[in-house]
N, C-alpha and C positions, 0 to 999 in steps of 0.2 A: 276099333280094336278093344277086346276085352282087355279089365286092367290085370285079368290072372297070367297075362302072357307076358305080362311086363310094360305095359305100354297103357299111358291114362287118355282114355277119350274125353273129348269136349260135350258140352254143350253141341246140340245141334245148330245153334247159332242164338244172336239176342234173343229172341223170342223164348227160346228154348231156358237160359240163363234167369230171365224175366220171369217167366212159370217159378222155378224153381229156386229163385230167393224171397218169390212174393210167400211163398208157399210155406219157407221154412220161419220167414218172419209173422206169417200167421199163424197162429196158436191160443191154447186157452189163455194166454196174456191179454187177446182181444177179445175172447168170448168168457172169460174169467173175472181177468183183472181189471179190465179199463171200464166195465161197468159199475164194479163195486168203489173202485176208488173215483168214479169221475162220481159216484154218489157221494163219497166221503169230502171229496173236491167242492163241493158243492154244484156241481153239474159247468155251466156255461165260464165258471173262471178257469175250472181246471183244466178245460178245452183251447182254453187262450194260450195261458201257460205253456201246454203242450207242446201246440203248433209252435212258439218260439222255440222252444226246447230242440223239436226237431230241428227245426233250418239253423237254429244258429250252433248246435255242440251234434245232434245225430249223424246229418246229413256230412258234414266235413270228418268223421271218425269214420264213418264206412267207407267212405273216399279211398281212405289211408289203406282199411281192412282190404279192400278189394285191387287197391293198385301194390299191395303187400302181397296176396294171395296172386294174384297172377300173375307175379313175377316170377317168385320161385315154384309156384308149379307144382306143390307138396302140402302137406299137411303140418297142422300150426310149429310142431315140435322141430321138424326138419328145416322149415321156412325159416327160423330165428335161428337154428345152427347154420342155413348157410351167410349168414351173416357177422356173427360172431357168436361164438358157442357158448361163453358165459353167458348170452342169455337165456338160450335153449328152457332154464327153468320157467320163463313166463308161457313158452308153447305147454308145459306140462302143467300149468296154472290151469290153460285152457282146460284141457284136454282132462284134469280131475272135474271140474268142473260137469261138463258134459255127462262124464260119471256117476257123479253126484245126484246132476237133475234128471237122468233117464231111470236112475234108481226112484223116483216116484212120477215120474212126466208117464213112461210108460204104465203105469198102476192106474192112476185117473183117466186115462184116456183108457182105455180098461173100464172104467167107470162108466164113462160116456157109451162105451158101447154094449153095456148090458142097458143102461135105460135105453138106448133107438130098438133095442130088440123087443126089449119088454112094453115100450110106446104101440112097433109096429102088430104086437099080440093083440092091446089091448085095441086096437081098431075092430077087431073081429070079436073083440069080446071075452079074448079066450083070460084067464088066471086074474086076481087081485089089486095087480102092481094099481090101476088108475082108483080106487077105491080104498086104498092104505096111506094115510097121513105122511106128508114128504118124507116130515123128521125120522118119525119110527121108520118108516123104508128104509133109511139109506143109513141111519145106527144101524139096523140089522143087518144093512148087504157088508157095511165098512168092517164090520164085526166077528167076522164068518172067516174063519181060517184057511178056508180052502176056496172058495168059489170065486174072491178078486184076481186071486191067482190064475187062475184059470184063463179068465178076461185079460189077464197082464201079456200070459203066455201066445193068446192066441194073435193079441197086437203085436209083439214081438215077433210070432212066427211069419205074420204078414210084412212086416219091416225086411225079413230077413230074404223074405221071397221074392221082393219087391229090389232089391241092391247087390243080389248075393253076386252077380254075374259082373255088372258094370253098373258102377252106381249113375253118372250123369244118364247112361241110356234109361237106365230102371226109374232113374226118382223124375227125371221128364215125363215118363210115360205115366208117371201113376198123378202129378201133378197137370197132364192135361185129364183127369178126369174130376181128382179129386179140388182143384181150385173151383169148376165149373159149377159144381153140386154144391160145392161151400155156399158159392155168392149165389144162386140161384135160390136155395132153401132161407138162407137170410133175410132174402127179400119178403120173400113168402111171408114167412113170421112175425117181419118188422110190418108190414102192409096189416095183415090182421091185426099184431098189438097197437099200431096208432088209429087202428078204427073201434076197438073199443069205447064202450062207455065211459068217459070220464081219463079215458088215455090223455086227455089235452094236457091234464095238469103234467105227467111224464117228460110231453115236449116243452112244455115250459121251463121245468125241470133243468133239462136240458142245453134248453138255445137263451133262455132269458137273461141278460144280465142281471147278477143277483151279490151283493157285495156283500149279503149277510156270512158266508162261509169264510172269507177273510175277520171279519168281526168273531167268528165261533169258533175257528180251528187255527187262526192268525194267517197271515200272508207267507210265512215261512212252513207253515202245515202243509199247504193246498200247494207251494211251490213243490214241497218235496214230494208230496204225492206223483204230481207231475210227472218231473224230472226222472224220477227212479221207473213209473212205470213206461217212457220212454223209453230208455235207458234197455231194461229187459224185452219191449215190446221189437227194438227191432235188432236184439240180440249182440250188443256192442257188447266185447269180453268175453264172448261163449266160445270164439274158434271156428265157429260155423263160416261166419262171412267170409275171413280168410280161405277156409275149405271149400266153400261152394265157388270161391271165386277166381279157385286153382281152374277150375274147369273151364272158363268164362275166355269164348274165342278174342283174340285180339282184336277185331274188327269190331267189339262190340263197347260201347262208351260208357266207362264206369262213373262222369259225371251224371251222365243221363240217367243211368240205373239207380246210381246212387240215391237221386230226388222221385222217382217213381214208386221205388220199392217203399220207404217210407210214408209217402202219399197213399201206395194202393194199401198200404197195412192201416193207416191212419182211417180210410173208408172204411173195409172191414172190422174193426173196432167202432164207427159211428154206425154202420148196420147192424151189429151187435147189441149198439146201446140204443138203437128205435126198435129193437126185437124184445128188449127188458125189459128198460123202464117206463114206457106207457101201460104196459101188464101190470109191473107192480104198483104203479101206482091208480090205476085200474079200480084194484084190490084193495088197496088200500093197505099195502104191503109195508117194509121198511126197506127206500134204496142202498143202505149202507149195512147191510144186514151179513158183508163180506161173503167169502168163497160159499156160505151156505146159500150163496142166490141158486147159484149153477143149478143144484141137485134140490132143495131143499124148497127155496120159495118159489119158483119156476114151477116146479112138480107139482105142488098146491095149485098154481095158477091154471095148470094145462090141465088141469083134471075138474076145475070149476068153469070152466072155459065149455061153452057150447061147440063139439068140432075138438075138444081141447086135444083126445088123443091122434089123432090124427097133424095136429099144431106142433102138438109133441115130440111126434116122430119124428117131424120135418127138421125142428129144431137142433136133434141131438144126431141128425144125420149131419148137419152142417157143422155141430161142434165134432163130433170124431169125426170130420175130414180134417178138421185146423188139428187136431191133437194126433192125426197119425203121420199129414206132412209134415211135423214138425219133428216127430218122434224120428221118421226116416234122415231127416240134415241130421239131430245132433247124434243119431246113432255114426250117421258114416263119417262124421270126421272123428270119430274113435277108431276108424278101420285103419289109419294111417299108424298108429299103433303097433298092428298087423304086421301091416304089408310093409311100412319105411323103416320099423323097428327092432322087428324081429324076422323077416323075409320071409312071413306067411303069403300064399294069394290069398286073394281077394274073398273066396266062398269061406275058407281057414277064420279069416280076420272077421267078416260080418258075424259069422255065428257065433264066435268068441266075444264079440263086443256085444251082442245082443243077449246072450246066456249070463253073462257080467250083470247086464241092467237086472233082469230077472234073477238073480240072485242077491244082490241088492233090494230087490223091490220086497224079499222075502219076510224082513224083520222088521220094514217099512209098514207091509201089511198088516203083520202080528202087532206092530202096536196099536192097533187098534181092538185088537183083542185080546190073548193070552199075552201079550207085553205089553198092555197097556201102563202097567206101571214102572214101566222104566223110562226115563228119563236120562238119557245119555249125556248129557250136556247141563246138567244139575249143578253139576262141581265148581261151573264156572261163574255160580253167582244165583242171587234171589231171580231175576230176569230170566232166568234159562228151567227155573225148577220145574216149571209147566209143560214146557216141550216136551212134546211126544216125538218115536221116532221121525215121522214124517217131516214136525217144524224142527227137528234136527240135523237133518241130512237137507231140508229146505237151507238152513240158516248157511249152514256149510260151503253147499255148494254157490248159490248165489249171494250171498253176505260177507260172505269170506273169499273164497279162489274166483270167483267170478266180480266180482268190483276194485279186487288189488293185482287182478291179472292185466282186467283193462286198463286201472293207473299204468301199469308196467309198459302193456303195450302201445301206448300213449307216449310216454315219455319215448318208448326205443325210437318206434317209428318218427317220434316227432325229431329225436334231441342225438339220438344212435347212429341209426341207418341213414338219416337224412330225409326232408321233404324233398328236395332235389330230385332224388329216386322215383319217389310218386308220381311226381310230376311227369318224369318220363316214361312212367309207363301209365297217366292217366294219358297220355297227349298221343299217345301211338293214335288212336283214332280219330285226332283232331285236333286245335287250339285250346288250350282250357283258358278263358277266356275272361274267368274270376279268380283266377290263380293268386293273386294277393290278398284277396278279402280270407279265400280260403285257407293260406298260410299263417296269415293272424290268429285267425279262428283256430285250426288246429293246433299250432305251437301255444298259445295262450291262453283262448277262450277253454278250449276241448279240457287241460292238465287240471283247471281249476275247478270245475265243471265234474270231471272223474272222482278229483280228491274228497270234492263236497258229496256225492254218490257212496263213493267209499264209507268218508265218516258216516251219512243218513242209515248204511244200511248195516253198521256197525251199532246204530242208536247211539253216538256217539252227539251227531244232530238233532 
């Protein structure tokens, strides 16, 4: 049943669920973030870290998020009113959040999809983009007042095309096409970059135990690293999980999902990082070179790269598929918004939450150009004076409402509502089986774990 009639469909069943959490936890966090910081990590510790990170604080918080969401069946603001209303403000914690980060998530993924188009040109030869130095490229697309917008609007129009009806039938359907092409083109990539010349050092990089990056950046650097990009990697404090996991049929085991979806994000981020860093370091690049790997050092490589446009294409096809399923979850659990808050349907509520992000994304864009000298977030100290719109509404949205939302929602579900709860509706589909390890974990490990998160991304740590 469509949900403009009143009535929320499911998931077609696990399978369906499965698509579609793997899909909203893949994103440029994976093809972004976890290459540049597992280079700032120093490659093979920061990987260690990690993997503890998930199983001992990730994997037991989305537990919570998914046996929270599939109870009450609604979206994050409703789901903590029906439980006690004075919390109702950490659903809205969520839910600015999501705000915040679709006001530039949509914008870059925007990005990604003008280079696949301009990659797939330059196969046949046609225009300059493979023959223009990365950096001067993409100063001048970032820079251009009208034409990111364009690319913003047109992800946006496809997100809205894609949910406007019924979001679990719409965002299944687009996530059995777009995970397939993800991890298919990844391979691709990774396959070529580790057969380059001199790729070895990359994978060493990589898989090598190397304790110099503790000695360089300390054991508390490389932890935080970690930890935080976990953390966002598989969306703990966004509202997503709870939302996608309203939809999530009872029959299906949110233990089991719980440790899959993290695992299959965890893959995707290490085929992202055998797709980079044997390239850059190929090159003879720098792997910590941050967010300007994506656009910036990549670009250089695929264009020096025999085959490069063609590598190219492949590449930034696989990135706008992570950057539009992702764009598609946190758009729709803004729809509740809509539909729970104000008794828009469903077509009302998507375009409204989508016209939001795109009007947000407007002065996000322009600071990169006619606003580039403002500084919104100046006032608030020597530390902020640099910020541009973008690391402003960045800082905002996940530094701020997205790290003290999750403390929030931590403690409710843990110390509030009751583990008990969870419990009961982890076990509809079976015995939970580590039910105490994971009780520990969540009431104690999870609270300390969030706080430390919070302080890091407050630079507080």
């Amino acid at each position: 049943m469509s949900e403009q009639k009143g009535k929320r469909s499911n998931f077609s069943g696990t399978v369906g669920f499965l698509l579609a959490n793997i899909a909203g936890a893949v994103g440029l966090g994976n093809l972004w973030g976890f290459p540049f910081k597992m280079g700032r990590g120093g490659g093979f510790p920061f990987i260690v870290i990690y993997l503890v990170a998930v199983f001992a604080v990730g994997i037991p918080i989305v537990i919570a998020e998914f046996g929270f969401g599939r109870k009450f069946r609604a979206g994050p603001v409703k789901a903590y009113a029906s439980v006690d209303r004075r919390w109702t403000f950490v659903g809205w914690f969520h839910e600015i959040t999501c705000i915040l980060v679709m006001g530039f998530y949509a914008l870059i993924v925007g990005y990604l999809m003008k280079y696949m188009c301009m990659y797939f040109l330059s196969i046949f030869g046609a225009g300059s983009f493979a023959a223009t130095d990365g950096g001067t490229y993409f100063a001048g697309m970032i820079s251009s007042p009208v034409e990111p917008l364009v690319w913003t609007a047109v992800v946006l129009g496809l997100t809205y095309l894609i949910i406007r009806h019924d979001f679990a039938a719409g965002y299944e359907k687009a996530c059995k096409v777009l995970l397939p092409v993800l991890f298919v083109m990844l391979v691709i990539v990774a396959i070529r970059s580790c057969t380059l010349p001199g790729a070895a050092e990359g994978l060493k990089y990589m898989f090598q135990p190397n304790m110099a990056a503790f000695r360089e950046a300390g054991f508390f650097g490389v932890f935080s690293l970690a930890v935080v990009q976990m953390w966002f990697s598989i969306n703990i404090g966004f509202g997503t999980n709870i939302f996608l996991s309203s939809f999530m049929p009872d029959e299906t085991s949110i233990t089991k999902q719980a440790i899959i979806i993290p695992v299959a994000d965890m893959i995707v981020a290490m085929l992202a990082g055998l797709a980079i860093m044997p390239a850059v370091f190929a090159y003879g690049l720098d792997p910590t070179s941050g967010p300007g790997l994506l656009f910036i050092t990549l670009k250089n490589v695929f264009d020096d790269m025999p085959g490069g446009s063609i590598f190219g294409f492949i590449f930034f096809v696989s990135a706008f598929a992570a950057g539009l399923s992702t764009s598609i979850g946190i758009t729709g659990a803004l729809v509740p918004i809509g539909t729970e808050q104000l008794g828009w349907d469903m077509n009302k509520s998507t375009a409204a939450s989508c016209l939001l992000s795109f009007v947000l994304s407007i002065p996000v864009s322009l600071g990169y150009g006619v606003l580039s000298d403002v500084h919104p977030l100046a006032w608030l100290g020597k530390r902020f004076a640099g910020y541009d719109m973008l690391d402003s509404v960045d800082f905002l949205g996940e530094n701020v409402f997205l790290s003290f939302g999750a403390l929030f929602m931590v403690v409710f579900i843990g110390w509030v509502w009751k583990p008990d709860a969870v419990l009961a509706e982890v076990e509809k589909s079976g015995a939970f089986t580590w039910k105490k390890l994971w009780l520990f974990l969540f009431r104690y490990i999870a609270p300390i774990a969030t706080f430390f998160v919070a302080l890091t991304s407050l630079g507080i740590l």
